[in-house]
Wavefront OBJ file of the C-alpha trace (Angstrom):
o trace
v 6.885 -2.118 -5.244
v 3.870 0.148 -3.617
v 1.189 1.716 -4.714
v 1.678 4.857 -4.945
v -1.886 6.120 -3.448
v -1.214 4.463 -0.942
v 2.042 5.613 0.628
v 0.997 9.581 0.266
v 2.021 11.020 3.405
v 3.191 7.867 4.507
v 5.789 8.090 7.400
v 8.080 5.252 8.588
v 8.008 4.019 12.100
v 11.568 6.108 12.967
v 9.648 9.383 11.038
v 11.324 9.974 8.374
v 8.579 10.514 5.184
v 8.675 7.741 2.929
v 7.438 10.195 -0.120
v 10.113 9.305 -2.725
v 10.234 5.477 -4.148
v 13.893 5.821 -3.763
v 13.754 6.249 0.132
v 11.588 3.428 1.215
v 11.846 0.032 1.205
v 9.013 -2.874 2.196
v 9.452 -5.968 4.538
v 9.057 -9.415 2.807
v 7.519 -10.822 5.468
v 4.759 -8.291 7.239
v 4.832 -5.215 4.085
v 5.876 -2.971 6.266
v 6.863 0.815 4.360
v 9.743 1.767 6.082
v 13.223 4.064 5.076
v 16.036 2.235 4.176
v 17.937 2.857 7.452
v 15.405 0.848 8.912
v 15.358 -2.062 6.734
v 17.587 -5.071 7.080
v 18.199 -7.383 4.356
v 18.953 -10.997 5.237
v 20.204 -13.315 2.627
v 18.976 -11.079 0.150
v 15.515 -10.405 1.443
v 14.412 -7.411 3.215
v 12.399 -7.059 7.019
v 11.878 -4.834 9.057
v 13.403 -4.502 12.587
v 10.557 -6.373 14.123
v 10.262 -9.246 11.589
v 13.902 -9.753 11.931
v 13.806 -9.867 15.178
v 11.397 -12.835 15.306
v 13.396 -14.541 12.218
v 16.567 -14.419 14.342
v 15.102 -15.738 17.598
v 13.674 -18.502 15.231
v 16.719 -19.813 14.100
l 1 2 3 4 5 6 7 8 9 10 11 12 13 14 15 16 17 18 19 20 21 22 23 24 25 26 27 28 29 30 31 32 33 34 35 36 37 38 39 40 41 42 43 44 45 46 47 48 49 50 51 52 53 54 55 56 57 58 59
């Protein structure tokens, strides 16, 4: 899902430390690393709170 060299010390947007592959999630549309608690899954695919944002105004 990442790379892991490149999410070393990498910190979600809210600020919790995305340093285990279980904790951290990555938005379909933009590729976003963020925590799970700030993902959103929408028919199956995951955003984060700014892609879905745009999505919903979309529709």
């Amino acid at each position: 899902m990442f790379p892991e060299e490149a999410l070393v010390n990498a910190v979600c947007e809210c600020g919790m430390t995305l340093d285990r592959p279980r904790s951290r999630t990555q938005c379909s549309d933009c590729g976003t690393g963020m925590c799970r608690s700030c993902s959103i899954e929408v028919d199956g695919v995951t955003y984060c709170r700014w892609c879905v944002t745009s999505i919903g105004r979309a529709a």
